[in-house]
C-alpha positions in Angstrom: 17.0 -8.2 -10.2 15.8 -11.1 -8.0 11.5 -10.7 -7.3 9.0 -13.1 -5.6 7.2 -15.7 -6.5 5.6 -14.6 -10.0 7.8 -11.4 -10.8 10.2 -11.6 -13.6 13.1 -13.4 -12.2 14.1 -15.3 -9.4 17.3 -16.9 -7.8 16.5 -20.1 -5.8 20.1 -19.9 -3.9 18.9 -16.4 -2.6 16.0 -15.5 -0.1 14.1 -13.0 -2.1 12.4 -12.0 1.4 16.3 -11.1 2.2 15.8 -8.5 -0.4 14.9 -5.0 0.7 11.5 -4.1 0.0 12.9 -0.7 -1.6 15.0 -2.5 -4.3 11.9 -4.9 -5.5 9.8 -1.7 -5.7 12.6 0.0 -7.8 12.4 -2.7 -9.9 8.9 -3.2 -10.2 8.1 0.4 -11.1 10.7 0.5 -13.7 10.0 -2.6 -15.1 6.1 -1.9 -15.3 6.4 2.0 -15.7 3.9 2.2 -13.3 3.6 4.0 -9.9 -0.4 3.0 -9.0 -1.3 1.1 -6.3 -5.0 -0.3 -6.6 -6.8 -0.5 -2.8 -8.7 -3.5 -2.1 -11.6 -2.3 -0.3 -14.6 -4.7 -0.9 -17.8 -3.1 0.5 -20.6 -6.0 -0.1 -23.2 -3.1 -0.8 -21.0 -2.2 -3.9 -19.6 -5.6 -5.8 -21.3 -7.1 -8.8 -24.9 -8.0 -8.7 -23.7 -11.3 -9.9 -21.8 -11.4 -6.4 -23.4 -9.1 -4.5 -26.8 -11.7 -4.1 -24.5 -14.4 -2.8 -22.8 -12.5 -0.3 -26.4 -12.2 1.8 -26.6 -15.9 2.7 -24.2 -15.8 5.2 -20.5 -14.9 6.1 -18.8 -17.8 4.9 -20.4 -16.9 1.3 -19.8 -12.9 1.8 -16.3 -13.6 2.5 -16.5 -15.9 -1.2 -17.6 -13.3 -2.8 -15.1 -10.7 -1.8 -12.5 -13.1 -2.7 -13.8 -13.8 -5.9 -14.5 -9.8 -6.8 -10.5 -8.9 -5.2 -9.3 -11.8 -7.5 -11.0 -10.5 -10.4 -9.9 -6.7 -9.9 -6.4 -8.5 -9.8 -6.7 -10.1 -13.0 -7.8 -7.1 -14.6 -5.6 -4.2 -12.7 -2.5 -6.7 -12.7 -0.8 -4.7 -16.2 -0.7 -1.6 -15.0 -0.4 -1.7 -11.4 2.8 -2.6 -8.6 0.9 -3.4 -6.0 -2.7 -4.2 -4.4 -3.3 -2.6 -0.8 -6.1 -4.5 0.5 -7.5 -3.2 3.3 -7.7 -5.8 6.0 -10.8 -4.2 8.0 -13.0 -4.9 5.3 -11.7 -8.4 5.0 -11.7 -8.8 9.1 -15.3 -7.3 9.6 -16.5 -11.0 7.8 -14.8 -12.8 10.7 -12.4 -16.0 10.6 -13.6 -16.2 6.8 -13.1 -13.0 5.8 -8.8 -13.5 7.5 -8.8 -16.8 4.9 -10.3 -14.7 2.3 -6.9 -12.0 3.2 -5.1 -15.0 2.8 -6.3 -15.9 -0.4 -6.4 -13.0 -1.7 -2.8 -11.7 -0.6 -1.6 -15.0 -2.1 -3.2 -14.7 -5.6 -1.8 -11.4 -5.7 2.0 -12.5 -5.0 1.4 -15.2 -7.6 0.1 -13.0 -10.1 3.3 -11.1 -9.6 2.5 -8.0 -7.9 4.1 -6.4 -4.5 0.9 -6.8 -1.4 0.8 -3.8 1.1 -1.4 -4.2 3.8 -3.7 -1.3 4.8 -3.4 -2.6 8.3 -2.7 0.6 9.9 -1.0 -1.2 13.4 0.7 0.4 16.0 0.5 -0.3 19.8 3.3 -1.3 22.8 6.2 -3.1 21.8 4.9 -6.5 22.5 1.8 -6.1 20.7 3.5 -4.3 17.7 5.8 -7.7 17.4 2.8 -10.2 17.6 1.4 -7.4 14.5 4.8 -7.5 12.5 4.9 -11.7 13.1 1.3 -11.3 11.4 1.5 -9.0 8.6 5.5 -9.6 7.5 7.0 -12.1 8.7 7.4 -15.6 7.1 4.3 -18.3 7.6 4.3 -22.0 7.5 4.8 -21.8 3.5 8.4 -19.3 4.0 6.4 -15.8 2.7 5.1 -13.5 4.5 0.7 -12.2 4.2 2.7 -9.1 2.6 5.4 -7.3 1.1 4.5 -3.8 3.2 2.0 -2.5 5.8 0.8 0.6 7.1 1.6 1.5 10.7 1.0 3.6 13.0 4.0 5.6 14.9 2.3 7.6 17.2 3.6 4.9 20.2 6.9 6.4 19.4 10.1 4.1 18.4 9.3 1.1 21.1 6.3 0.7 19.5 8.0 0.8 16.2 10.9 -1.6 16.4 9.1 -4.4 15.8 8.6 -3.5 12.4 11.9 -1.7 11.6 13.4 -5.4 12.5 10.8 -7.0 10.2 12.4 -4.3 7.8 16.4 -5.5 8.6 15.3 -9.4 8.7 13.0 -10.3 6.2 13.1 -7.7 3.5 10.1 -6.0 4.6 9.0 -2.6 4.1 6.4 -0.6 6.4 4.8 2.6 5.7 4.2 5.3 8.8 1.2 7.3 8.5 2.8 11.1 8.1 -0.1 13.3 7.1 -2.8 11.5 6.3 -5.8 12.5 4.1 -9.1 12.1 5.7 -10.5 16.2 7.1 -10.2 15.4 10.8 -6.7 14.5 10.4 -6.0 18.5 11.0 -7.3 17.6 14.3 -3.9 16.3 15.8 -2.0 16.2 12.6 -1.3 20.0 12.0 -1.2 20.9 15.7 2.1 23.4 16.1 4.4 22.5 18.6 6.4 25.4 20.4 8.9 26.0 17.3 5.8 26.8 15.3 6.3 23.8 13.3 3.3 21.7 12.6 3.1 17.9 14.7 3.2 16.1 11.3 6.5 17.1 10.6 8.6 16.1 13.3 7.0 12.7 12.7 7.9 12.3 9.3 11.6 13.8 10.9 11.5 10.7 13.1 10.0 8.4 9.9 13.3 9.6 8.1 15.8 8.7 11.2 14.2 5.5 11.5 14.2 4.6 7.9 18.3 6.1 7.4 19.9 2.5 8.8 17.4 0.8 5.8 18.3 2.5 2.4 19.0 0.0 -0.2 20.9 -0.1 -3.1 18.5 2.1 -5.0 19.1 5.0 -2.8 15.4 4.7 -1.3 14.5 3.2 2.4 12.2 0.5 3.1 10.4 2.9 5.5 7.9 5.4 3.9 5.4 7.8 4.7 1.8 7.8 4.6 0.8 11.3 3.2 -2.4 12.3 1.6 -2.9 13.6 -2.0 -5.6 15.7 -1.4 -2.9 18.2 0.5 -0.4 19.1 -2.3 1.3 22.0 -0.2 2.0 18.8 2.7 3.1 16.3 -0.2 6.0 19.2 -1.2 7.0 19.8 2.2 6.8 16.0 3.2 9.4 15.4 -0.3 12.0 18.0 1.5 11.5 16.4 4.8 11.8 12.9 3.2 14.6 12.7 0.8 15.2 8.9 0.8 11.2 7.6 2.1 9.2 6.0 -0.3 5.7 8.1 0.0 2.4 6.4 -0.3 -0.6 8.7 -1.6 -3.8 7.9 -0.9 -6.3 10.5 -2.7 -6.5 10.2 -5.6 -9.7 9.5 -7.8 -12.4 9.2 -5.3 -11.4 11.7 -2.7 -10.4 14.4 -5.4 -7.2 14.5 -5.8 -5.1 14.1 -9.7 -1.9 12.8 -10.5 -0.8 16.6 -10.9 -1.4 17.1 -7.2 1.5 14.7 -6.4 4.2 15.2 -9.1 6.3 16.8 -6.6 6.6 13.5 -4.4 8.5 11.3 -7.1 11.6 14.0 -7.6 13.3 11.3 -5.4 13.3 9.0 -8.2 10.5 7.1 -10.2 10.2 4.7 -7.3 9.9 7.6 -4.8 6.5 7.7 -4.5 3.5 5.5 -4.9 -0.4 6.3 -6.1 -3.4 4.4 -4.6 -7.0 4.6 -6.2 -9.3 2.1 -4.5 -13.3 2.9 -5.3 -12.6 4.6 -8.1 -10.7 1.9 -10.0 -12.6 -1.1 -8.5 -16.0 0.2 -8.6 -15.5 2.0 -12.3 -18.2 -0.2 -13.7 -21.0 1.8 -11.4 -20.3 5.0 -14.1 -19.8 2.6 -17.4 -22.2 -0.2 -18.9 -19.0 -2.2 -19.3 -18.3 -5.2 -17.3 -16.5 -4.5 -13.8 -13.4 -6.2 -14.8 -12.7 -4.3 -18.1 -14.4 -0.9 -16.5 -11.6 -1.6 -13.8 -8.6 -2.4 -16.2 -9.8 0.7 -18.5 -9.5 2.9 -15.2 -6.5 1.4 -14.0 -4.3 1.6 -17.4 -5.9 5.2 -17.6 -4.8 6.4 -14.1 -1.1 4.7 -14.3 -0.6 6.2 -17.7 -1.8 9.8 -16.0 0.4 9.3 -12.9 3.6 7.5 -14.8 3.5 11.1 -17.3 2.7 13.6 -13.7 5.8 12.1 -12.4 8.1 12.8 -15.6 10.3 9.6 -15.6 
């Protein structure tokens, strides 16, 4: 298997960003036995003490301190997990520091050998969905991209979407459509029923599967996935039928309620089917222990992937 910077093996001869983003997955998850994702969501109120003080002298030092705490949850999450999903508003909110401290932290993650996917959530016209996709997945000044996979938004329809697809064809890149997502007002819009009866959501993850069909790799998974929520079981079962080749990602689980027994459905596909991400719950673990927050996260992190890894039955 060929994997960036910092995975197990490389082949200098070969563009690994020519590789699809559903085949490094494959082989990450079987390689690691692992299907967790850890969410990087840095709330200043929440890090350390011993970072938390810094980060009130200004936005230059909050951003430092984010990067530090994200590097740190890294280092101690970076055994059990695939992936890191930082979650670039959080980041952005600290201004032109907190974009370098994205950077950073995006970077230290490839290095340390794990897949990045942006929490990004994008989606707008075409044009602006191709400035988002040159962003987010395409390949900078160094020849890698900020990350591996984003999250998007396909409620634009497929102009709005093709910017990304390419990114997808070109560079190896994988994006993740949000299907049914898992915050309450998503029932809103998201389980509307159009005139067959059928609710909204599906006939976007029907459009999700057309547009990930041309992009199945090797593995027998596409680079497009789904975003659907773990704290809806019944919608994660129906989303698998609907999805037979899409990679789902699961948000839910830990803080928001949801157990690895909620999903086990979604990885039928294969053990690379589906993904679990914890975010407060694995980096903030050291707010329930009196251990430090790197080994309270590590703990939580090894527990969780263990929970999920036996849910899934691969």
């Amino acid at each position: 298997m060929i994997s960036r910077a910092g995975g197990a093996s490389s082949l200098a001869s070969v563009s690994v960003q020519a590789v699809p983003f559903a085949d490094r997955l494959l082989e990450v998850v079987t390689r690691k036995r692992s299907q967790l994702v850890v969410g990087l969501d840095p709330l200043l109120d929440l890090l350390p003490m011993e970072l938390r003080g810094e980060s009130v002298l200004g936005r230059a030092a909050a951003a430092s301190s984010v990067a530090r705490f994200s590097k740190g949850i890294i280092d101690a999450v970076g055994p059990y997990v695939v992936a890191v999903k930082p979650q670039s508003a959080f980041f952005e909110a600290l201004g032109s520091d907190g974009v370098r401290a994205l950077e950073e932290v995006c970077a230290y993650a490839r290095a340390a050998g794990l897949l990045v996917l942006l929490d990004a959530k994008r989606g707008d016209i075409g044009s602006t969905s191709r400035a988002y996709a040159a962003a987010y997945l395409e390949p900078r000044d160094d020849g890698v991209p900020l990350a591996d996979a984003m999250t998007a938004s396909p409620y634009l329809g497929l102009d709005s979407v093709e910017p990304f697809l390419a990114a997808c064809r070109r560079e190896g890149a994988g994006v993740f459509f949000l299907v049914r997502t898992s915050n309450t007002g998503a029932a809103d819009v998201l389980d509307l029923a159009l005139s067959d009866g059928r609710p909204l959501w599906h006939h976007v993850a029907e459009l999700v599967r057309e547009w990930g069909e041309p992009l199945v790799g090797q593995g027998g998974m596409s680079s497009v996935g789904a975003v659907v929520g773990a704290t809806h079981p019944r919608a994660v079962s129906e989303a698998r039928r609907l999805l037979p080749q899409t990679p789902i990602l699961l948000p839910g689980v830990g803080a928001q309620g949801a157990t690895p027994a909620d999903v086990a459905r979604a990885f039928t596909a294969g053990p690379a089917s589906a993904l679990v991400t914890a975010s407060r719950s694995v980096i903030y673990a050291y707010r329930e222990t009196e251990t430090d927050w790197r080994a309270a996260a590590a703990a939580e992190a090894q527990r969780l992937a263990g929970e999920v890894w036996a849910a899934a039955g691969w």
